[in-house]
C-alpha positions, -999 to +999 in steps of 0.1 A: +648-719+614+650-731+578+629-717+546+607-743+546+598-747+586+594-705+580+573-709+550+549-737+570+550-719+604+534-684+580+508-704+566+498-722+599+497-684+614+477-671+586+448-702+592+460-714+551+457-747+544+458-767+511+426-774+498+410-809+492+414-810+457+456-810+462+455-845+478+449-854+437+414-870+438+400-853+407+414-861+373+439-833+358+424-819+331+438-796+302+424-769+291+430-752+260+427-717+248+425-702+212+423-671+198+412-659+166+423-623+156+404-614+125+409-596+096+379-577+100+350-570+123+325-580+102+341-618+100+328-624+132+293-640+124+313-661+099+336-672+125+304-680+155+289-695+124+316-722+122+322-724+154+281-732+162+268-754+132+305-771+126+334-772+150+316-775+186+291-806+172+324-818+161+339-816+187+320-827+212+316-856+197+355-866+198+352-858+235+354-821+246+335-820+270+326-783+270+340-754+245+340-717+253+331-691+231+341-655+243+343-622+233+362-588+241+335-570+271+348-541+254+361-544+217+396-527+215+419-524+179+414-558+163+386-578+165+391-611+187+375-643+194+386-669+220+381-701+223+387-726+253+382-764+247+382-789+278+399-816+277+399-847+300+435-864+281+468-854+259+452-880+238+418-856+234+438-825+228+456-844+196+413-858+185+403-821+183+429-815+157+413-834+134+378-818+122+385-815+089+380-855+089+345-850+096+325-847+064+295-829+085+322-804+097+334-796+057+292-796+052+281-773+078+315-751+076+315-744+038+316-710+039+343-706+068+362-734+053+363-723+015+371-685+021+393-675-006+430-662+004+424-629-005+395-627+016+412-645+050+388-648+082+417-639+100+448-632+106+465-659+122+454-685+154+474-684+187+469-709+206+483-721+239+476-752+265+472-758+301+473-786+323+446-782+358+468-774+389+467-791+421+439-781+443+418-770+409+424-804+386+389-799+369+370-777+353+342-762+375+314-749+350+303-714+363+264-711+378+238-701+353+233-668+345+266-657+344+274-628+320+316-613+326+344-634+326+380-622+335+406-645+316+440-638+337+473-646+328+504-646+356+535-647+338+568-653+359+604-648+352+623-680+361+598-714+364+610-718+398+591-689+404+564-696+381+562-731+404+559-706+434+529-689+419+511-722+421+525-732+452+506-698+466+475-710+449+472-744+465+480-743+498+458-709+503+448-688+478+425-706+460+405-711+493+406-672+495+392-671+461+363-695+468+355-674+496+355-640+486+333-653+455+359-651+425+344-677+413+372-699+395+358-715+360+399-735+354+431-724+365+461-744+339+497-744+341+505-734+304+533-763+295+521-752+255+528-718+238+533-679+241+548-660+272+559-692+292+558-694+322+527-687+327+498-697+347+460-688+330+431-689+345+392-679+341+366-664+368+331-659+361+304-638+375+270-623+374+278-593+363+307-562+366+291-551+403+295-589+414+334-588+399+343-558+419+325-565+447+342-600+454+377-583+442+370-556+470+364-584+493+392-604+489+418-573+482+405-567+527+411-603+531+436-611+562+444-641+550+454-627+517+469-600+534+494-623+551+501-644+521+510-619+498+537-604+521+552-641+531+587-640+522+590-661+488+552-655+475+555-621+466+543-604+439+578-587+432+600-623+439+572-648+414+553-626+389+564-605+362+532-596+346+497-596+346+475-603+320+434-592+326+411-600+299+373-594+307+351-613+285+313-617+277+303-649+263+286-658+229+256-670+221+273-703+210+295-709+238+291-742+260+308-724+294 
């Protein structure tokens, strides 16, 4: 039996099959994701500030469709902010570089914009970007009321095996998320920035009980349960790392 025949005849077995969205019919999208480590703790009204009366406006107006605004559940060391722009074309991603062309973005950011250098907001931007993977092209916004966000990132050692990682997301485990209600706000292939390969991705939910209730479901899941342990999608052959981030929202974001 070869790899492949094995690999199909596990998945058959385990009931997996690749979900609708693989066949390509929704646009790929990119999402990118920025964070802001500041200086200080107190820049960040300055910073939501900017990001409310100037950048998003902006921004939305060259085509993001929606921008995220989100902040540590619970603050560690330095104070960050992230940021996660959607957008629908490479061409879009090079638009929202260009704010500063905007006279109503200088207006309403004056006092983010003309900080003096001694007096930095912060400390530098990291930024990194992600194409939509197959069977998850799209964004999906998350249902009203939803207050805890996990922003995961699966690093890999080679990027065969970060094109494994996928791989196990497409033809099952996104299906497995849907189900067990880790509800799956984008998942990107990073092809821009730190810690490549990587694949990032962003869950949303009601609140902490709903998180670990639907991580407690899916952790019993036997469809998981078979997945993980298939020879060539496991944990210790395709990821090196991983990155959990949980995040609240702010009162500006659009996600």
């Amino acid at each position: 039996m070869t790899r492949s025949t094995f690999l199909k005849t596990t998945v058959a077995a385990a009931g997996l099959t690749a979900s609708a969205g693989a066949a390509g019919t929704a646009a790929r999208e990119y999402f990118e994701i920025r964070k802001f480590t500041l200086k200080r703790a107190d820049n960040q009204p300055l910073l939501e500030a900017y990001l409310r009366d100037a950048a998003i406006p902006a921004l939305n107006k060259l085509g993001v469709g929606q921008v995220g605004v989100f902040l540590p559940e619970k603050p560690e060391g330095a104070a960050v902010v992230y940021v996660v722009l959607r957008h629908a074309t490479l061409e879009a991603v090079a638009r929202s570089a260009d704010l500063l062309g905007d006279a109503a973005v200088q207006q309403a950011g004056a006092a983010y914009l003309g900080v003096k250098a001694e007096e930095p907001v912060y400390e530098r931007v990291e930024s990194w970007l992600t194409r939509g993977i197959d069977g998850m092209e799209a964004m999906k916004l998350p249902a009203k009321g939803s207050a805890l966000y996990q922003l995961r990132i699966y690093e890999s050692h080679s990027e065969k095996a970060a094109k494994k990682k996928l791989e196990m997301f497409t033809i099952g485990e996104l299906a497995i998320f849907a189900r067990c209600g880790l509800n799956a706000v984008f998942f990107g292939e990073t092809i821009i920035g730190p810690l490549m390969p990587n694949l990032t991705y962003m869950l949303a939910f009601k609140d902490a009980a709903a998180k670990d209730a639907a991580w407690n479901t899916f952790r019993a899941d036997p469809q998981w349960a078979k997945l993980k342990t298939t020879p060539g999608f496991t944990d210790k052959e395709i990821v090196s790392r991983i990155t959990n981030l949980l995040l609240v929202p702010a009162a500006c974001s659009q996600i």
